[in-house]
C-alpha positions as CSV (number, residue, x, y, z in Angstrom):
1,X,-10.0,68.9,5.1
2,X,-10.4,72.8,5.0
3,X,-11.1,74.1,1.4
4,X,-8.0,76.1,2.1
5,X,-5.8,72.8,2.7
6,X,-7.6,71.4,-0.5
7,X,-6.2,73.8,-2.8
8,X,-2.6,73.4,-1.2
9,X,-2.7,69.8,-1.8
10,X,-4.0,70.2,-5.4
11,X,-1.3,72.4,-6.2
12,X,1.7,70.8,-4.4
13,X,0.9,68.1,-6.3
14,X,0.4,69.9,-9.2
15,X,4.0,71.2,-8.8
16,X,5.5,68.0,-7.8
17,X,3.9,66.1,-10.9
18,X,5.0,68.9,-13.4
19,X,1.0,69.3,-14.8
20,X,0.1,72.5,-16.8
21,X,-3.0,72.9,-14.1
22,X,-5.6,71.7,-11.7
23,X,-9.2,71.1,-12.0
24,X,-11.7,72.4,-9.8
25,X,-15.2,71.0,-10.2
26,X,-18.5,73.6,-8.8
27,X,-21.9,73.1,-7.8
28,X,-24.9,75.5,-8.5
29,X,-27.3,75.6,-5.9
30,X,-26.5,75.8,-2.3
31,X,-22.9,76.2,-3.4
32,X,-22.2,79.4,-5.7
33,X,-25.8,80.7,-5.8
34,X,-28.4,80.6,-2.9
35,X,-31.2,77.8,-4.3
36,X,-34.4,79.1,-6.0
37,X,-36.0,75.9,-6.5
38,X,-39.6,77.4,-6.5
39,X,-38.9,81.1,-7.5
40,X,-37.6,80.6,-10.8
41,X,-34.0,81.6,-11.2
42,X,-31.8,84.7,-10.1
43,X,-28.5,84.8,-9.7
44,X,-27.9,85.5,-5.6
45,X,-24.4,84.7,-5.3
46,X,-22.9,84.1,-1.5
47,X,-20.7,86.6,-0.6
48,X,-17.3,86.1,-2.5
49,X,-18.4,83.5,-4.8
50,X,-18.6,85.7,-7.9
51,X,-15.0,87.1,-6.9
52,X,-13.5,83.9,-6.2
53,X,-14.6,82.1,-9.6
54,X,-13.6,85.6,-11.4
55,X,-10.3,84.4,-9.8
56,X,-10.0,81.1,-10.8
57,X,-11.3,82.3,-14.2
58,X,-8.3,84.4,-14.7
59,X,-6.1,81.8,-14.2
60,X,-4.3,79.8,-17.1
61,X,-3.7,76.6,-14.3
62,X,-6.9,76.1,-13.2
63,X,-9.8,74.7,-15.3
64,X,-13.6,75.1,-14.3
65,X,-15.8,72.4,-14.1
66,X,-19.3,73.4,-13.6
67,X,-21.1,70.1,-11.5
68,X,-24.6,70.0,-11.1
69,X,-27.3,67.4,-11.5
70,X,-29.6,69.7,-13.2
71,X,-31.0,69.1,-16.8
72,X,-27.9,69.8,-19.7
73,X,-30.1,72.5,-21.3
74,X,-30.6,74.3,-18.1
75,X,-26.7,74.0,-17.2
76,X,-25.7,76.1,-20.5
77,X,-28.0,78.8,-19.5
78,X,-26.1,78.7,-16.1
79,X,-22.7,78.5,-18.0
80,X,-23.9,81.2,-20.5
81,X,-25.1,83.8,-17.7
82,X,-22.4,82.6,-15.3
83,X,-19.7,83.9,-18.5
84,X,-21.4,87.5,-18.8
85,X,-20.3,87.7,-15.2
86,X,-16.9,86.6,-16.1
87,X,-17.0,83.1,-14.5
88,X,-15.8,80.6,-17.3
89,X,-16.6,76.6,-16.9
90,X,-14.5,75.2,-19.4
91,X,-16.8,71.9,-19.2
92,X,-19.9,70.6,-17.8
93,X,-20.2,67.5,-15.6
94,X,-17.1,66.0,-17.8
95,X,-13.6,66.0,-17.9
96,X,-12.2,65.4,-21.4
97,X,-8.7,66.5,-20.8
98,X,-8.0,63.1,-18.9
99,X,-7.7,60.2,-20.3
100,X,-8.2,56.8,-18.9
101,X,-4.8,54.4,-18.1
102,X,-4.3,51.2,-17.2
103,X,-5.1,52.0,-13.7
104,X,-7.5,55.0,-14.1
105,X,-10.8,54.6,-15.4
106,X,-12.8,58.0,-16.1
107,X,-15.7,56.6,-18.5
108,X,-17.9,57.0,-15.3
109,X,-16.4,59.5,-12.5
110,X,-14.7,62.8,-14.1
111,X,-10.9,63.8,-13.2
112,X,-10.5,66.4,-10.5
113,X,-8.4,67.7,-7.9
114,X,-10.8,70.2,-5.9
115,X,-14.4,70.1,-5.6
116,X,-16.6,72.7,-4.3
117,X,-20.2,71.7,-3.6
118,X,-22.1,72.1,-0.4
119,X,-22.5,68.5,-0.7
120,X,-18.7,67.6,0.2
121,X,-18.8,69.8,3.2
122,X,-18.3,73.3,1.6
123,X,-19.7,75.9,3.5
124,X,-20.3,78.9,1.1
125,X,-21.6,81.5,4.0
126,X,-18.0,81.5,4.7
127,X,-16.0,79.3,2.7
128,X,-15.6,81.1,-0.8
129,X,-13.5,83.7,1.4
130,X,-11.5,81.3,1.9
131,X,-10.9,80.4,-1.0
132,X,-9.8,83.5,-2.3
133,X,-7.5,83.7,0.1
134,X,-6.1,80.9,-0.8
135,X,-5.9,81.9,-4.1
136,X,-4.3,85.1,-3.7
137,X,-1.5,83.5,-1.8
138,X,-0.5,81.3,-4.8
């Protein structure tokens, strides 16, 4: 499934359930940022990855999930830098806003409709233009 055609799906069924928004969860390294594992940190986005998450940013029906396995200290530096560019994460590596049911159990893997890691396939040389594409047309 294209990036594109996982957006649609998250929010026809976003429509067709009646919820308030979607969540899309991000990865760091390799995925919004080219990785610096030995050069300390900078913040080298790939092209249209800073415009794309000032996109979903904006958006009152999307909520950011920033997804990484790095240390929690480390991930609020990300979030706090990320926000001076105007990319909000509303949470890190959790999901609060959905509860567990009788057939949904959350305690372990977080809630979300749309992930973006170059882990799951997502190709950010090319796919964050996408992506903004795809948000443009909803």
């Amino acid at each position: 499934m294209s990036i594109t055609d996982a957006f649609e799906k998250a929010f026809v069924r976003k429509h067709e359930k009646g919820w308030e928004k979607i969540y899309v969860i991000v990865d760091i390294h390799d995925t919004i940022l080219h990785a610096c594992y030995d050069k300390g940190e900078s913040y080298d986005y790939f092209p249209f990855a800073k415009e794309a998450l000032q996109m979903m940013s904006s958006r009152d029906d999307i909520c950011l999930i920033l997804w990484s396995g790095s240390p929690i200290e480390i991930l609020k530096t990300y979030r706090d830098r990320f926000a001076v560019d105007g990319i909000l994460f509303e949470y890190i590596n959790e999901n609060p806003e959905v509860e567990n049911s009788a057939f949904q159990d959350f305690d372990k893997k977080l809630y979300f409709n749309v992930g973006i890691d170059d882990r799951f396939g997502f190709e950010p040389e090319k796919d964050w233009e996408q992506v903004t594409e795809a948000l443009f047309a909803k």
